[in-house]
C-alpha positions, 0 to 999 in steps of 0.5 A: 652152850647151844642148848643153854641159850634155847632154854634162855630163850623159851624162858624168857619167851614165857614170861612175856605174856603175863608180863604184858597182861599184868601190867594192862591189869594192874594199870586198868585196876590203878586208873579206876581208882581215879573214874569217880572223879573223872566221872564227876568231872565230865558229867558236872563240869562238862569236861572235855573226852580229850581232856579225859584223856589226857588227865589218863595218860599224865597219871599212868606214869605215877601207876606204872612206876608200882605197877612195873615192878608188881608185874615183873614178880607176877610174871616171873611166878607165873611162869616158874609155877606153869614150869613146874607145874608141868615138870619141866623144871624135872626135866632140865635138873635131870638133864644136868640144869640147876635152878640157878642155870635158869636164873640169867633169863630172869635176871635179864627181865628183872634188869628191863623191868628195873630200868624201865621204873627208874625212868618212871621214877626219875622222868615219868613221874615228875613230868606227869605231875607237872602236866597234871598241874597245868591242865588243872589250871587250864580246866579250872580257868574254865570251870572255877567249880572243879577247884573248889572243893565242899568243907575245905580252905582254899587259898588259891587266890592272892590275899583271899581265903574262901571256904564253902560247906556245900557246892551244887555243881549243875546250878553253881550254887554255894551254900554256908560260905566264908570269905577273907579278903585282904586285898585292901591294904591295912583292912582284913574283910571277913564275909560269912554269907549263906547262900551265894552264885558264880558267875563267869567271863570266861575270855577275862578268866574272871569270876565273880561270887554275888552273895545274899543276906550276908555279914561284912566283918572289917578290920582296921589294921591301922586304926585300931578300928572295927565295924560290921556291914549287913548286906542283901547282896554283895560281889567277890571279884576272883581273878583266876589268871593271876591266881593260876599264874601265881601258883606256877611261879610257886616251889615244885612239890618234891614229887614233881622235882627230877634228881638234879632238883632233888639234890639241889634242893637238898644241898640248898636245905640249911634246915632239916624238917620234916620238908627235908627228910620228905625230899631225901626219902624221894630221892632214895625211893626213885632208886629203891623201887626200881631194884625191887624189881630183883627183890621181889624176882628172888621170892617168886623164882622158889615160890613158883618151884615149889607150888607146882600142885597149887592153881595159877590162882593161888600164884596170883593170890601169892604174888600179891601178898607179898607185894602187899608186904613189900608196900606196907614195909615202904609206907611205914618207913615213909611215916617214919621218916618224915620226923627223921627219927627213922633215918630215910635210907633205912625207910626206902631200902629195909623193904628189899632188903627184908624181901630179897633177903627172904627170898635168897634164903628160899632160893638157896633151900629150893637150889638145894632140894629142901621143901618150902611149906608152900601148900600149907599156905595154899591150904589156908587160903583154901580153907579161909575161902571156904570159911567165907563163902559159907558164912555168906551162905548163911 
């Protein structure tokens, strides 16, 4: 027992270090997809190294909550391939140890691994989200230019719909704008300008929209009655406080809701839309991805046995494949599900079952000395790299 305890320790020892250098891989791979924005919005609007940050650290929970589980298979595997590479797992079966005696270390891994997703899943995420969503009206009661957006409807002020084709962050100039405004009660304003200007007062979270040589279409809901006015200059007062203020007050997204409000939404819901079904596959996602962690360990566990003549390189290369397979399962079931045509416990927990299935079935061959063909797909992924690289040489 004594024996059996060191062996689970220098195990579980090994897989700490990829562990840690996945997840700070992984994650920085993650937050670049979100440094051209970022980026535009510190050279354009001049925002904030703090406010950088924080836009960071709000959005890493959402990351991790994929991440985690991606780095717990990648670590496992690597370990097992390292393990096996340097036959040592020989030398434990030969002193009387299967494989599933090796099993309890990864088991406790899996279990760290599992619940620290599900508070990603059930804590972190919402509160990211939620967070993120302040700091954007923060942000954008200074800057109302980040909130706008080229080619797009924006609905976020009371009774006004504005839509700009083209925006010019460093002049704050906008091009090709349409307004409607019904603010005025019984009229509908419908304003089509070419060319306009924002002017702020930043301490009233005011601004105003000066157009030029535009056009004033007005309605009289009442009256029946409908006129045009031509215009060399008109101002649009926008009030972001109050705009802000009423999005707040608005419904959570479902992605920003914790279990309870999941299940109270859900209880509440007298009518099963595509809202609805969006609603129970997040709440089925915030446990399903967490147990991925197991489902993804029982493919990495024989993968890694049985590539011990295959590169680290080619475990990576391994490792993200099936991962790939395992986030393509959970989309689909995600697109499937919003009609409800797909029913969305099915949608969130096929793609462990599929995989951990899979990967019970390796185990047990590999737990019973039977050969996986492993090196056959090392040797294809060799010989499609070699195809590629000298198709870029010619």
């Amino acid at each position: 027992m004594k024996i059996n305890s060191i062996i689970y320790r220098y195990v579980f020892k090994e897989m700490i270090p990829p562990f840690v250098i996945n997840l700070m891989f992984f994650t920085f791979v993650f937050l670049m997809a979100e440094m051209l924005k970022i980026a535009d919005m510190v050279i354009n609007y001049r925002v904030g190294v703090f406010t950088v940050l924080l836009i960071f650290v709000y959005s890493t929970p959402y990351f991790l909550t994929f991440v985690i589980p991606m780095s717990i298979m990648m670590a496992v595997l690597l370990t097992f391939l390292r393990l096996s590479g340097d036959n040592e797992i020989v030398a434990l079966k030969t002193s009387g140890m299967s494989i599933y005696g090796l099993l309890p270390p990864v088991v406790l891994f899996c279990l760290i691994g599992c619940l620290l997703t599900f508070f990603m899943t059930a804590y972190g995420m919402p509160w990211g989200r939620l967070s993120v969503k302040e700091l954007t009206y923060r942000v954008v009661s200074s800057n109302l230019e980040i909130g706008l957006k080229d080619r797009t409807f924006n609905d976020s002020f009371k009774d006004v719909m504005l839509y700009v084709n083209k925006i010019n962050p460093k002049n704050k100039e906008l091009q090709d704008i349409f307004i409607e405004d019904k603010r005025t009660q019984n009229i509908v304003s419908t304003v089509v300008a070419p060319k306009g200007k924002l002017f702020s007062e930043p301490d009233k979270h005011i601004y105003n929209l000066l157009l030029y040589n535009g056009v004033i279409y007005q309605v009289n809901l009442k009256n029946r009655l409908a006129n045009s006015i031509d215009f060399e200059t008109y101002e649009v007062r926008l009030d972001i406080k109050n705009a802000a203020s009423r999005l707040k007050r608005g419904t959570k997204h479902r992605k920003e809701m914790g279990l309870a409000e999941l299940r109270q939404y859900l209880n509440n819901s007298t009518i099963k839309d595509a809202n609805y079904y969006n609603a129970l596959m997040e709440l089925y996602k915030k446990f399903s991805i967490p147990v991925a962690c197991f489902a993804l360990v029982l493919l990495a566990v024989p993968l890694g046995i049985q590539s011990r003549s295959a590169k680290r390189s080619f475990g990576l290369v391994l490792g993200l494949i099936f991962f790939l397979i395992y986030y393509m399962l959970l989309s689909a079931g995600l697109v499937f599900g919003e009609t409800g045509a797909y029913p969305p416990i099915m949608g969130m927990w096929v793609p462990n079952i599929v995989l951990g299935g899979l990967g019970l079935y390796l185990l047990v061959k590999t737990a019973n000395d039977r050969q996986l063909r492993v090196n056959a797909i090392a040797n294809l992924i060799k010989m499609i790299k070699s195809r590629l690289a000298g198709y870029e040489g010619a």
